[in-house]
C-alpha positions in Angstrom: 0.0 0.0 0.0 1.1 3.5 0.7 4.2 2.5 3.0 5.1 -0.1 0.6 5.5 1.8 -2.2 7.7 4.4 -0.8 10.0 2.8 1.3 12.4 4.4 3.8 16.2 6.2 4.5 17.8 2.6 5.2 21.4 1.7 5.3 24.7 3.6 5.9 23.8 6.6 3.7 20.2 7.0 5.7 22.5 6.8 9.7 25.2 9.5 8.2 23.3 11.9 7.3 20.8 11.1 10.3 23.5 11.3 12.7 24.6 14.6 11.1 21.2 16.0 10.9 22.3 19.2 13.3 25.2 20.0 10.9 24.1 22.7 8.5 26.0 20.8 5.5 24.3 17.6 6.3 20.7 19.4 6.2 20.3 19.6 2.6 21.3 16.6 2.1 18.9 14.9 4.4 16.3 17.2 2.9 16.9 15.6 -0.7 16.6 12.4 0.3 13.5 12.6 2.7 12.1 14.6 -0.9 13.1 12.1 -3.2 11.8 9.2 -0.8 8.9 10.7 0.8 7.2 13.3 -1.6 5.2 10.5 -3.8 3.8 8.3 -0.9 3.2 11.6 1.2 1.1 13.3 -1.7 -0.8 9.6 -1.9 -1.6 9.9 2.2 -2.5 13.6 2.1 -4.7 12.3 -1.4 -6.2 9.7 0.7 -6.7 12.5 3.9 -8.4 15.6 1.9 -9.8 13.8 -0.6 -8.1 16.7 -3.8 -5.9 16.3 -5.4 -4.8 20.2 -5.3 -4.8 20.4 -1.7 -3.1 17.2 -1.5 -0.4 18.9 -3.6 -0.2 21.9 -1.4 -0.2 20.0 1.6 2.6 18.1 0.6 4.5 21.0 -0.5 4.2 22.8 2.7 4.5 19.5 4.8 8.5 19.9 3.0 8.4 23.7 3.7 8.2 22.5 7.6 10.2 19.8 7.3 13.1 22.0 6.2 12.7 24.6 8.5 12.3 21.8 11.1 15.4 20.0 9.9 17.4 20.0 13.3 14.3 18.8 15.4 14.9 15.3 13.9 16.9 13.1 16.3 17.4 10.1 14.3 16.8 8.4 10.9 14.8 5.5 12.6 12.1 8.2 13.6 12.5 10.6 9.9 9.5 8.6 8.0 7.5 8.9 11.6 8.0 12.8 12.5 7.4 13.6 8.6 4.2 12.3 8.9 3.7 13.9 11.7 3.9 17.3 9.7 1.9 15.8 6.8 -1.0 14.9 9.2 -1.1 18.0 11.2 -1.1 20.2 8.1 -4.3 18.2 6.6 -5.6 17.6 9.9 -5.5 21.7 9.4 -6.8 22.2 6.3 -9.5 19.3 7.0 -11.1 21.5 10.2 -10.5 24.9 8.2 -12.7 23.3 5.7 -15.6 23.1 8.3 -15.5 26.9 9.1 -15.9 27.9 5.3 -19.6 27.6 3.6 -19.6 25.8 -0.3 -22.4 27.5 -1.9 -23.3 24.5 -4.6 -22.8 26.0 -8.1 -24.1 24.1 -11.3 -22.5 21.6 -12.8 -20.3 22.7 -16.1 -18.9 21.0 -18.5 -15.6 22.3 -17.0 -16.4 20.9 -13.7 -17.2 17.3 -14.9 -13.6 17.5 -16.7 -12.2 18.9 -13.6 -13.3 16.2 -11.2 -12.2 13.4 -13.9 -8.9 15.2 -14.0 -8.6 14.4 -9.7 -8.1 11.0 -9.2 -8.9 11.1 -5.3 -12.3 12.7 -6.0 -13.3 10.6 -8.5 -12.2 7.5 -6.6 -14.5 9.1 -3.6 -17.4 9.5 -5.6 -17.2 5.7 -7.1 -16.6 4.4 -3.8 -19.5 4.3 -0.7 -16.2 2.9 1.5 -14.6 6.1 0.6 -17.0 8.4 0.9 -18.0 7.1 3.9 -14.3 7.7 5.2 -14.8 11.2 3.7 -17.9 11.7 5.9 -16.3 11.3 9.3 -14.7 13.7 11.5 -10.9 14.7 11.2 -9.5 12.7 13.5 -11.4 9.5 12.9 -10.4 9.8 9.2 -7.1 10.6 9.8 -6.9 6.9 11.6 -8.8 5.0 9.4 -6.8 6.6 6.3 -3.6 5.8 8.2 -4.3 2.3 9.5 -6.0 1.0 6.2 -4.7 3.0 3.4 -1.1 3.5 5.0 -1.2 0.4 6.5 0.4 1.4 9.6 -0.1 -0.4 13.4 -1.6 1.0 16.2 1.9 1.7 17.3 3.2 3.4 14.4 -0.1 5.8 14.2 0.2 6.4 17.9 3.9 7.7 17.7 2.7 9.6 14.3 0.0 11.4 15.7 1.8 12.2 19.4 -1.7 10.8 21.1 -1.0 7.1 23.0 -2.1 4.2 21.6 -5.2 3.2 23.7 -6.5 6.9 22.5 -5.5 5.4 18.2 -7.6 2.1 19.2 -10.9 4.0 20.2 -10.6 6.3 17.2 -10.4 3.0 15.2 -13.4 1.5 17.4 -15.6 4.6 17.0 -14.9 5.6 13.2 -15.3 1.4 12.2 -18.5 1.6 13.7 -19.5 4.8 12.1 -18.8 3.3 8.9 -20.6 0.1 9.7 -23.7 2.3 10.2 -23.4 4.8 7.5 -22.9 1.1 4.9 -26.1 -0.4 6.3 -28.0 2.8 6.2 -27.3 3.0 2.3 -28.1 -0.4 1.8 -24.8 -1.4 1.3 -24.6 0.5 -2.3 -21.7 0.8 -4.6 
């Protein structure tokens, strides 16, 4: 899935420039390869979080934005994939509740807007998908743990040390947004 496809800074390369993170020469270097490694699956989780493929762009780019200004905070490579997605989440988690405050007024359908929404892959897979729009219907931070346990593929462990929260807090996020979703499928009849 997601993880997978990205991989991680392994090997001696990854623990040089980790253990060299607070030398100013070493930060670029780090920088480039947390971009190169990080910037595809980290577009796909912010995707998967907003559901646009715009803001997942601009989430991603300003997720890096922190990251570089942020450079020295990271203490070790084990930990770089972990705090990066830290800054991913928090930024969507962001944009996600900003959304709430601002009203859509519906507009009519153009031909412009059916070529834009074919154009986003993440709201066109939404619309197909009553699992994913279900997902799209919950809260932030019940969407944030479903997206990162099932599209990310990540433990309980691994989203507890993303999102800073412990894990017992992850598990009843899972609990509570599973059963929402349970509900929401058998009220629509279980539609496709």
């Amino acid at each position: 899935m997601i993880h997978e496809a990205a991989g991680t800074m392994r090997g001696a390369e990854g623990r040089a420039l980790a253990n060299r993170s607070n030398d100013e020469t070493a930060g670029p270097a780090w920088f480039r390869s947390l971009g190169d490694r990080e910037l595809d699956r980290a577009y796909r989780l912010a995707g998967f979080l907003l559901g646009d493929a715009s803001e997942a762009e601009d989430a991603t780019q300003d997720a890096l934005a922190r990251a570089w200004a942020e450079r020295t905070r990271l203490r070790s490579e084990a930990s770089a994939q972990a705090w990066f997605d830290r800054i991913l989440v928090n930024l969507c988690r962001d944009r996600m509740r900003r959304r709430r405050v601002v009203r859509w007024s519906p507009i009519l359908e153009t031909e412009v807007d059916s070529v834009a929404s074919v154009a986003d892959p993440f709201a066109a897979s939404i619309a197909q998908d009553a699992f994913l729009r279900a997902v799209a219907g919950l809260d932030v931070d019940h969407r944030i743990v479903v997206v990162l346990r099932f599209a990310a593929d990540l433990s309980v462990d691994e989203i507890a040390q993303r999102l800073g929260v412990p894990s017992g807090t992850v598990k009843s996020r899972l609990h509570y947004a599973l059963r929402a979703l349970r509900q929401d499928v058998a009220e629509r009849g279980g539609e496709r």
